[in-house]
C-alpha positions as CSV (number, residue, x, y, z in Angstrom):
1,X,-31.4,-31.8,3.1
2,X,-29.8,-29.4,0.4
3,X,-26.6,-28.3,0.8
4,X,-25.4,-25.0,2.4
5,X,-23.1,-22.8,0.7
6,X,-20.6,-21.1,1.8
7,X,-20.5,-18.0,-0.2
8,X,-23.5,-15.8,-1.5
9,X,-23.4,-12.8,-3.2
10,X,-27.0,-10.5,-4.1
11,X,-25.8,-7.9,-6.5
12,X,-26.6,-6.6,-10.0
13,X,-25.0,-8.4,-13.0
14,X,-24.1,-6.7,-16.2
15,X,-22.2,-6.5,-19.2
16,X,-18.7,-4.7,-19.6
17,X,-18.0,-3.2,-23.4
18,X,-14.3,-1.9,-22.4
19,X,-13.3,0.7,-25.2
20,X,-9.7,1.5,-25.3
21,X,-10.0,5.3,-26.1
22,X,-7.5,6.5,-28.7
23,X,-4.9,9.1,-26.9
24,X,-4.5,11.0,-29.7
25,X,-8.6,11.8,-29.7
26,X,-8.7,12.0,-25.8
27,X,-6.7,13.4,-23.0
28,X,-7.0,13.5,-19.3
29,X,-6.1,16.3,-16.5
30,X,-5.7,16.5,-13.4
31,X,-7.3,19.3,-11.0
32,X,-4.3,20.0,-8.4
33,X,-6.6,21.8,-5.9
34,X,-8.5,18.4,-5.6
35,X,-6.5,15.6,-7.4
36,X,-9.8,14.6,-9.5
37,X,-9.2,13.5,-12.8
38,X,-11.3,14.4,-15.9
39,X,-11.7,12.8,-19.3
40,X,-11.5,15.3,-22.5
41,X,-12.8,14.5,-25.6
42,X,-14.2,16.9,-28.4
43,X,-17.6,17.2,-28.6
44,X,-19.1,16.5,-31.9
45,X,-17.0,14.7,-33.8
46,X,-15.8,11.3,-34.9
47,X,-13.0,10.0,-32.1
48,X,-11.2,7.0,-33.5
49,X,-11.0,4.0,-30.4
50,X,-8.3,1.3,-30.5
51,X,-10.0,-1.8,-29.4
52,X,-13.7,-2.8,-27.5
53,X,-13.7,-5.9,-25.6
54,X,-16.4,-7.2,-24.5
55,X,-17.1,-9.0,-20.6
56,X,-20.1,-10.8,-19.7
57,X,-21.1,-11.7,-16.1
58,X,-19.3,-9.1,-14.2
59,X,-20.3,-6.5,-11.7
60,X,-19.6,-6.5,-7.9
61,X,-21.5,-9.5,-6.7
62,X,-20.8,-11.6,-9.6
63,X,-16.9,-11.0,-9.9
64,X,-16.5,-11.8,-6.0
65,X,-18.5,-15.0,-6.5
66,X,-16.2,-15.7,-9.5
67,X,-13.4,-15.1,-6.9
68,X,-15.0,-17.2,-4.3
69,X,-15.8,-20.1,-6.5
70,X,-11.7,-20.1,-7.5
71,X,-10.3,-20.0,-4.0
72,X,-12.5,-23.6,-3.3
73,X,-15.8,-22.0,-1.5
74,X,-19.4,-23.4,-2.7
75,X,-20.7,-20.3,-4.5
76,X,-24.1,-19.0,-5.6
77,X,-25.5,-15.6,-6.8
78,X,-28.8,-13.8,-6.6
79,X,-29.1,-11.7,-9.1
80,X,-31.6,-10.5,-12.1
81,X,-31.0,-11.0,-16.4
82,X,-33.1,-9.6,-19.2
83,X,-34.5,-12.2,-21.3
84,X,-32.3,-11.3,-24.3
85,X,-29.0,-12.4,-25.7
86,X,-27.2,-10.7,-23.1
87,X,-28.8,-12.3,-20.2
88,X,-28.2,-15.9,-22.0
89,X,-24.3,-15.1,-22.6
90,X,-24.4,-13.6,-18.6
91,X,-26.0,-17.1,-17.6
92,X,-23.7,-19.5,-19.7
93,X,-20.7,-17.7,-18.8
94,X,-21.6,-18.3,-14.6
95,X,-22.1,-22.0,-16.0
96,X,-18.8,-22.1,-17.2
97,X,-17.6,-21.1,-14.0
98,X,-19.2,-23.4,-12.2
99,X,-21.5,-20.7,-10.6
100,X,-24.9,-22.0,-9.4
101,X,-27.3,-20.0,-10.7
102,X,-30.6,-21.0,-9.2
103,X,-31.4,-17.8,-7.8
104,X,-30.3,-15.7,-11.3
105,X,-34.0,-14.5,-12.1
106,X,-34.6,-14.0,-15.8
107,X,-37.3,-11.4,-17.0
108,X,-39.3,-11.2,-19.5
109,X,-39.2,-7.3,-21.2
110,X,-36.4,-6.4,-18.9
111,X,-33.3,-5.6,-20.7
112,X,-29.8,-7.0,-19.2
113,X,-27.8,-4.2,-17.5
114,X,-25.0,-2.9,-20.3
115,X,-22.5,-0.3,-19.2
116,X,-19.9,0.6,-21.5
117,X,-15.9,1.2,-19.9
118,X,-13.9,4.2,-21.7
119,X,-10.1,2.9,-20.8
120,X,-7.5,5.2,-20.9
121,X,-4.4,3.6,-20.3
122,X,-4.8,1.8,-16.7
123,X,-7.4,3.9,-15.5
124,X,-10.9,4.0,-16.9
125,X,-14.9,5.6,-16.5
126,X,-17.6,3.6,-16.7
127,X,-21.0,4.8,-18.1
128,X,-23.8,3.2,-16.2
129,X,-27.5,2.3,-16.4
130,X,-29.6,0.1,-14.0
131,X,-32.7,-1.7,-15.6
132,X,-35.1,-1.6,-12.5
133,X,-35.8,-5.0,-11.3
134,X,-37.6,-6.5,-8.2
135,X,-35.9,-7.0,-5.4
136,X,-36.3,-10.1,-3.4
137,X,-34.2,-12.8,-1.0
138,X,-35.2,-16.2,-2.5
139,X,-36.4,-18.5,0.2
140,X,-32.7,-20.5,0.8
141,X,-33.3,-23.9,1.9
142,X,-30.3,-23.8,4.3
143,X,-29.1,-20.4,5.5
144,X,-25.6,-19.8,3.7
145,X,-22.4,-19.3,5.9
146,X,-21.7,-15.7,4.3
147,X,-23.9,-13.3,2.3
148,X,-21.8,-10.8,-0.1
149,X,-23.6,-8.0,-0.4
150,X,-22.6,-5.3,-3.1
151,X,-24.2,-3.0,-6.1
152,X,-27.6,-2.4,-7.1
153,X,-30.2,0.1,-8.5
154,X,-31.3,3.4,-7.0
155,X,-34.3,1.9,-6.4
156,X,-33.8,-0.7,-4.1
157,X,-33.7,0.9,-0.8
158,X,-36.4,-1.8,1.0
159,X,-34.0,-4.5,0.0
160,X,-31.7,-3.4,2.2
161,X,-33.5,-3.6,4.9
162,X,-34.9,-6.9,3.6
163,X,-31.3,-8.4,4.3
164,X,-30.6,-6.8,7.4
165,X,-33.7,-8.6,8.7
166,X,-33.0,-11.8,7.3
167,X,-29.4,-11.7,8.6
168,X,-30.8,-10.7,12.6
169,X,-33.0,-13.8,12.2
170,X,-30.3,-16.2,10.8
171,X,-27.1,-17.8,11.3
172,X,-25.9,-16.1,8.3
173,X,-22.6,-13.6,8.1
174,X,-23.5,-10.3,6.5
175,X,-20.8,-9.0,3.9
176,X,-21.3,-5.4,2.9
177,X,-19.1,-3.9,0.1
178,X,-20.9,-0.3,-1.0
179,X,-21.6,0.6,-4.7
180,X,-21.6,4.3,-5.4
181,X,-25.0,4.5,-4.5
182,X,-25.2,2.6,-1.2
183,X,-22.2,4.8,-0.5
184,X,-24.1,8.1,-2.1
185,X,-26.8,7.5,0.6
186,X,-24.5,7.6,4.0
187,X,-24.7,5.7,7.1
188,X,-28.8,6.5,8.5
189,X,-30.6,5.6,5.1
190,X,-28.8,1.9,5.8
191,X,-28.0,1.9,9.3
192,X,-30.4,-1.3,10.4
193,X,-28.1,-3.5,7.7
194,X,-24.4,-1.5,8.9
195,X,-25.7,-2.6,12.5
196,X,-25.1,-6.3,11.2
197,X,-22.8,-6.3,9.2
198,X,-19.6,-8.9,9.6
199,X,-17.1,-7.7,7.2
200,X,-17.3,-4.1,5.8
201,X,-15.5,-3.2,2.3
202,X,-14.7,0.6,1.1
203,X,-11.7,2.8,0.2
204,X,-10.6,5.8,2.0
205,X,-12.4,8.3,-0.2
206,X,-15.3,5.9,-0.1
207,X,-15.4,6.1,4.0
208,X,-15.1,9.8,4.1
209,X,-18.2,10.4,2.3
210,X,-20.4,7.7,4.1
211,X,-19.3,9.2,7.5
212,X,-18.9,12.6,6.1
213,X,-16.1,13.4,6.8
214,X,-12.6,14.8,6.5
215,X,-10.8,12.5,8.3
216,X,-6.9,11.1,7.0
217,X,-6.4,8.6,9.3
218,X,-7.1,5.3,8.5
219,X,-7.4,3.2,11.5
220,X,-9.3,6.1,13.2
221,X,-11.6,6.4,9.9
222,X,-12.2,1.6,10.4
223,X,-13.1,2.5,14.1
224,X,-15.5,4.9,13.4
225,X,-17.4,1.9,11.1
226,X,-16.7,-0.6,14.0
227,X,-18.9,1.9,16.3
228,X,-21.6,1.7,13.8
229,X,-21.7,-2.0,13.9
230,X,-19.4,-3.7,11.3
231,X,-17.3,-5.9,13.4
232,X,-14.4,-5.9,10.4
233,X,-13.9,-3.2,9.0
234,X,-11.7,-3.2,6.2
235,X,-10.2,-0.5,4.0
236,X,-8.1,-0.1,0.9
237,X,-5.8,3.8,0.4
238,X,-4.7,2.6,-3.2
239,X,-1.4,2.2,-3.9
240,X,-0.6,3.0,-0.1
241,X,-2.0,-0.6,1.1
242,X,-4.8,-2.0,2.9
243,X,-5.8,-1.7,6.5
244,X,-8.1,-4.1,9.0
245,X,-9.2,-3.0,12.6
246,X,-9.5,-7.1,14.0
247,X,-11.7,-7.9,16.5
248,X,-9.7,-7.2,19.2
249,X,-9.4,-3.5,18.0
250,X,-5.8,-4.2,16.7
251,X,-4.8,-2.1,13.6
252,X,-3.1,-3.6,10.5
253,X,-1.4,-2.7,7.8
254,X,-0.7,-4.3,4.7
255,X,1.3,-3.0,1.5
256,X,0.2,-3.9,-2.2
257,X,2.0,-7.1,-3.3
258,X,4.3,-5.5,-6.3
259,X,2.8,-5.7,-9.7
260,X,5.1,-7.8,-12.0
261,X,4.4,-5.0,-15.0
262,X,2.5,-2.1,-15.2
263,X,-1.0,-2.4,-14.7
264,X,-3.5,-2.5,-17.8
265,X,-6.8,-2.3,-16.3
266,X,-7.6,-1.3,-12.3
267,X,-11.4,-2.3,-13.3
268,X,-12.2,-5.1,-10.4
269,X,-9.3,-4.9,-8.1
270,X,-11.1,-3.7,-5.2
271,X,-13.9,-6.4,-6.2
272,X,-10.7,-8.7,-5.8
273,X,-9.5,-7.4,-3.2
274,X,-12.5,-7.6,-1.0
275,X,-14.0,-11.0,-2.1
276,X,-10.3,-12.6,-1.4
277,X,-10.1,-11.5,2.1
278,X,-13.2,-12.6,2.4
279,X,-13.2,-15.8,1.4
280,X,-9.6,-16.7,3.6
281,X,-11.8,-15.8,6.8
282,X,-14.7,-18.0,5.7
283,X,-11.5,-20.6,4.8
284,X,-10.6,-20.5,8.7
285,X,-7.5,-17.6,8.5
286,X,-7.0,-14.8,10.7
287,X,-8.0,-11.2,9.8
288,X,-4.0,-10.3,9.5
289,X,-3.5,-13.2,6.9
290,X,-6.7,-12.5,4.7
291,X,-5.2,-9.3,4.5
292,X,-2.2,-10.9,2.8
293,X,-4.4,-12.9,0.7
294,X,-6.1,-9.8,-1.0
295,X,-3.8,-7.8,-2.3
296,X,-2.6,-10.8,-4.4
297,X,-5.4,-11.2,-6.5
298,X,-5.9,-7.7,-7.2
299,X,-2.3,-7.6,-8.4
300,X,-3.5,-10.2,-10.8
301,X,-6.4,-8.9,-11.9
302,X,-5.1,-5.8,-13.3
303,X,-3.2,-7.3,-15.4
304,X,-5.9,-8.1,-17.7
305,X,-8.6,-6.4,-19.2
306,X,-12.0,-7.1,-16.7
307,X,-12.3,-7.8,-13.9
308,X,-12.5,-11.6,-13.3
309,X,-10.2,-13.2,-16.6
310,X,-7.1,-12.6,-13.5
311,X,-8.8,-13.9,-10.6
312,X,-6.5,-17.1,-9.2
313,X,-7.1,-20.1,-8.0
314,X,-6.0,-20.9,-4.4
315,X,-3.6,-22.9,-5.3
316,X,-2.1,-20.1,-7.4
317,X,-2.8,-17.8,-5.3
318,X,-1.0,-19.5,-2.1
319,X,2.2,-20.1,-4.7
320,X,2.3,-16.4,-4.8
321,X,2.5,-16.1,-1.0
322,X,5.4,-18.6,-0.7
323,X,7.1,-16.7,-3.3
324,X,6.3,-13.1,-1.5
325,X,8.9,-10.2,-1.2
326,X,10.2,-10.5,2.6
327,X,8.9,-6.8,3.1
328,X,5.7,-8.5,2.2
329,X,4.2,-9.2,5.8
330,X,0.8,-7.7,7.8
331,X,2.2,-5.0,10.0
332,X,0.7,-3.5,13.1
333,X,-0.5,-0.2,12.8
């Protein structure tokens, strides 16, 4: 009988070409009405950039199986590669990881996704494209213990509901973390697969516009998703800390774990984030201590550039819990 794994993830992959944009031939404001930020950068001419680096393998689903696969759990993705170079340096890079990669699909005259990530400073914008694959479960032999579920292409609304059908008809957790357009397309488009959900991933902003709404309050704005069906719902407000609604309706809080210097990419903390607290519940901890356990790795990770070369070990991980600040500690909300 094959063995069952304990952590799945069905996203897109790509390839990250991170740019570090020259200040002197780009600039940034900041609208006070709305507190968006927009790049500038003179149209027409030749901008000078300091540095590209290029990231293979990343994405949503394959960062938080990278994540997985350090903190100990038996890992696998589903995913789809271009039969070019980029798909072969995507599939040896998982290798390398120790990422089984039996349901990576390769395809002949697809091209692998390649999004290129203008960084300026900590912050960055990511220009994106989505080669259009087909969408499919593969047929796993033993159901796995948790399915991640995160970014893919506009056109793979059925798949969606594909999952949501496999997970009523299994013994399989459902782990929904929203790309920008699962989250562009609201709560009814994708209400079958909220309905099962186990563990539900956004920000603040994130929840406002699935539910459409103006609401502040965070532990009002994780209940709302608990009445649609996730049963936790978790929630990240930036730099003012993380938030779980457990499954006994309590509300906690958690503040970031400090950074030990100033960031120098954000790319992949909430992948980080998410994936972490995910894979301490599937490792037998309560939803209060995951939500100690996430934070951490994000702090890591943005201290490199992309956003798996930070993501720790358990081992290093749990070394940074022992050495936490005391005013480190899940608070009730």
């Amino acid at each position: 009988m094959s063995e069952q794994y304990d952590f799945v993830a069905i996203g897109d992959i790509v390839v990250d070409a991170f740019i570090e944009l020259n200040k002197d031939g780009a600039d940034v404001s900041q609208d006070m009405d709305t507190g968006r930020f927009t790049l500038h950068m003179p149209f027409g001419s030749k901008l000078p950039y300091n540095d590209v680096v290029i990231v293979n393998a990343v994405g949503n689903s394959p960062n938080a199986t990278v994540s997985a696969n350090r903190l100990g759990l038996k890992t696998a993705l589903v995913s789809n590669l271009g039969h070019d170079r980029y798909g072969k340096d995507c599939l040896e890079s998982l290798r390398n990881e120790g990422i089984n990669t039996e349901y990576v699909k390769i395809h002949e005259g697809k091209h692998t996704n390649y999004h290129y990530v203008l960084r300026y400073g900590p912050e960055r914008t990511i220009l994106i494209k989505h080669e259009v694959f087909p969408y499919t479960l593969p047929d796993f032999a033993v159901p796995p213990r948790y399915l991640y579920f995160s970014s893919i292409g506009e056109h793979g609304v059925p798949y969606h509901h594909e999952i949501a059908d496999y997970i009523k008809n299994h013994d399989t957790k459902l782990v929904f973390q929203p790309g920008t357009f699962q989250i562009k397309l609201g709560y009814e488009a994708l209400k079958d697969l909220y309905q099962v959900t186990e563990i539900f991933f956004c920000n603040k902003e994130e929840a406002q516009e699935i539910l459409n709404t103006t609401e502040q309050h965070v532990p009002t704005l994780l209940r709302k998703f608990k009445e649609l069906g996730p049963k936790l719902p978790v929630m990240t407000d930036g730099p003012n800390g993380a938030y779980v609604v457990d499954e006994f309706d309590q509300a906690w809080f958690m503040p970031m774990y400090p950074d030990p210097s100033p960031p120098i990419d954000r790319t992949g903390a909430g992948d980080s984030f998410a994936s972490t607290f995910t894979s301490a519940i599937a490792l037998g901890k309560t939803p209060a201590e995951a939500l100690t356990w996430g934070p951490v790795n994000s702090m890591s990770v943005v201290q490199y550039i992309g956003a798996q070369a930070g993501l720790l070990s358990r081992e290093q991980l749990e070394s940074y819990l022992e050495n936490r600040p005391a005013s480190y500690e899940a608070q009730k909300n």
